[in-house]
C-alpha positions as CSV (number, residue, x, y, z in Angstrom):
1,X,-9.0,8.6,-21.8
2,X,-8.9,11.9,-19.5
3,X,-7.1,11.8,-16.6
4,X,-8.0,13.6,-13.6
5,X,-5.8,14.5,-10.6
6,X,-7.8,15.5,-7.6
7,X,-7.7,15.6,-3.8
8,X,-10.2,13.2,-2.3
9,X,-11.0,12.6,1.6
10,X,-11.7,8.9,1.3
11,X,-10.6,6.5,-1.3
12,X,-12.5,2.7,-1.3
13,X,-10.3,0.2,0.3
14,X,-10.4,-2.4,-2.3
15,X,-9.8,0.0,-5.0
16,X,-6.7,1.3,-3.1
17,X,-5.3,-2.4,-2.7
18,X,-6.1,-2.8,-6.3
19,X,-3.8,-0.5,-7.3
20,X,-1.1,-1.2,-4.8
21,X,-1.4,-5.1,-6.4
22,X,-1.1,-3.3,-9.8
23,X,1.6,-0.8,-9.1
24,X,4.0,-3.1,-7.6
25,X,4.8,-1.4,-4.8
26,X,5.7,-3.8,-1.7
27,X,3.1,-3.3,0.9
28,X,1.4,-5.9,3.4
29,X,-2.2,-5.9,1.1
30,X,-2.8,-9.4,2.6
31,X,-3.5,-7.7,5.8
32,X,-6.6,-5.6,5.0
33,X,-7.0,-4.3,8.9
34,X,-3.4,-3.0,8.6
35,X,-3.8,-1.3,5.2
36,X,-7.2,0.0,6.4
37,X,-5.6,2.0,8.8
38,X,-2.8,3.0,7.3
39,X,-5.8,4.6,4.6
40,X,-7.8,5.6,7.3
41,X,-4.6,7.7,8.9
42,X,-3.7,9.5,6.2
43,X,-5.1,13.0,6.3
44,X,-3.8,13.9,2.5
45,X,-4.6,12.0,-0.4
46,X,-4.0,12.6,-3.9
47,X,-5.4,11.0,-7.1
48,X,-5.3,10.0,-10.6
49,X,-7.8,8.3,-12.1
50,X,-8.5,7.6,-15.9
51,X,-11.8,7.4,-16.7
52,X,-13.0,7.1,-13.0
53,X,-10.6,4.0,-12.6
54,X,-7.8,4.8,-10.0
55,X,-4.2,4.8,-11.6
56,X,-2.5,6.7,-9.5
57,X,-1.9,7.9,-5.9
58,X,-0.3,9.9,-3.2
59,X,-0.8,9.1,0.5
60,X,1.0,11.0,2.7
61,X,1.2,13.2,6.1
62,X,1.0,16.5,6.7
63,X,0.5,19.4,9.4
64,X,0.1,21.4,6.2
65,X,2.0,24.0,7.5
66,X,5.8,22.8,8.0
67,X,5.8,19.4,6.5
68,X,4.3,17.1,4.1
69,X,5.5,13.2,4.4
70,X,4.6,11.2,1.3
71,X,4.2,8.1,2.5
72,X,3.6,6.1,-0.8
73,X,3.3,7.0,-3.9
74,X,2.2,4.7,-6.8
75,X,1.3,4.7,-10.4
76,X,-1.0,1.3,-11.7
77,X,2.6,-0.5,-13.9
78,X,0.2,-0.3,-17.1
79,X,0.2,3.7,-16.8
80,X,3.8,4.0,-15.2
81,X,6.2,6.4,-17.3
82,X,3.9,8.4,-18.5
83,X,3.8,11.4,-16.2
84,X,1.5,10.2,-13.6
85,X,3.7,10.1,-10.2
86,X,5.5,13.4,-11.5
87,X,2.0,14.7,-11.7
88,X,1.1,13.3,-8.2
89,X,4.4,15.1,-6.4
90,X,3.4,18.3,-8.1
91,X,-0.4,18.3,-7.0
92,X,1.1,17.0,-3.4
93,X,3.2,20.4,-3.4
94,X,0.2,22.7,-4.6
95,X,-2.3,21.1,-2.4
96,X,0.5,22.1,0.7
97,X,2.6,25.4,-0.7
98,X,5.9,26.1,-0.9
99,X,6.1,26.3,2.7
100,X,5.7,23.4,3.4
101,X,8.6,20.7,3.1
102,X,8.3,17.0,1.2
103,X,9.7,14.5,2.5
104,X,9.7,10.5,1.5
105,X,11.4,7.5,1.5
106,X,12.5,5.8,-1.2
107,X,12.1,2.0,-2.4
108,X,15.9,1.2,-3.7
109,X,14.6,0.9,-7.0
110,X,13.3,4.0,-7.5
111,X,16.8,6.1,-6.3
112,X,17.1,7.4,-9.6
113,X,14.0,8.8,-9.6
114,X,13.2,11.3,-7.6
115,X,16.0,13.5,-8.5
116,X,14.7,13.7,-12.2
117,X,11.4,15.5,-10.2
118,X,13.1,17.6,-8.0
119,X,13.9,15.7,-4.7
120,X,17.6,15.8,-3.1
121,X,18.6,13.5,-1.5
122,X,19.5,13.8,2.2
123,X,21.7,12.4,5.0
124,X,20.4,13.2,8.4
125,X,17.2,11.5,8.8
126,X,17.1,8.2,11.4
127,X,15.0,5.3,11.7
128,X,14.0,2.3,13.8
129,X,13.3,-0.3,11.9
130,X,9.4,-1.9,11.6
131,X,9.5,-5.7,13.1
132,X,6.9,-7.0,10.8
C-alpha cells in the first residue's frame, strides 16, 4: 500500500464523514448540513490516502501568512500509530512555512500527544463555549 500526503481543494463529503466515523474523533456527522460547512469553510486541507482511500486528514484555517489553526486532525483507528497524523502536522507546516504559527485544540485524550510532535502547550488562549 503507498501512501500519499497531498494538499487537495475539495474532499467528497461522505468520504470525509467516513473517516471521521472511522477515526473516532467526536464530531456532529449526524448533521451533514453542519459538517458540509464546516468542509466547505475550510480554506487548507491536507490528506493521506492509501491506495486512493482516505486515511487521514488535516482541516484547518489559515491566512497563510501569520497563522495556521488546525481545526481537526484525524487518522482512520485502523492506520492510527503508524505515522500518519505526525505526517499530516508536518505537511500542515510545509504547506504554510515557518512563519506562520500552528495552533490547535486538543481532545483530552490526545494531551500527550502533541508534545511528542513538537507542539507546547499554552496558557493564554480564551474561549466561549459552543451551545450545541
Amino acid at each position: 500500500m503507498t501512501l500519499q500526503l497531498q494538499q487537495e481543494t475539495q474532499v467528497n463529503l461522505d468520504e470525509m464523514l467516513t473517516l471521521y466515523q472511522a477515526s473516532g474523533i467526536n464530531r456532529p456527522i449526524a448533521d451533514r448540513e453542519r459538517m458540509a460547512i464546516m468542509l466547505a469553510s475550510s480554506n487548507l486541507l491536507l490528506t493521506a490516502r492509501l491506495d486512493g482511500k482516505l486515511v487521514g486528514l488535516a482541516r484547518c484555517l489559515t491566512d497563510r501568512a501569520y497563522v495556521v489553526y488546525i481545526c481537526d486532525l484525524l487518522v482512520d483507528k485502523t492506520y492510527q500509530q503508524q505515522g500518519i497524523g505526525k505526517a499530516l502536522l508536518a505537511a500542515v507546516q510545509q504547506a504554510t512555512g515557518p512563519q506562520v504559527q500552528q495552533l490547535l485544540r486538543s481532545a483530552p485524550s490526545a494531551m500527550q500527544y502533541y508534545p511528542k510532535v513538537g507542539f507546547s502547550a499554552i496558557d493564554n488562549a480564551f474561549h466561549i463555549q459552543r451551545q450545541y
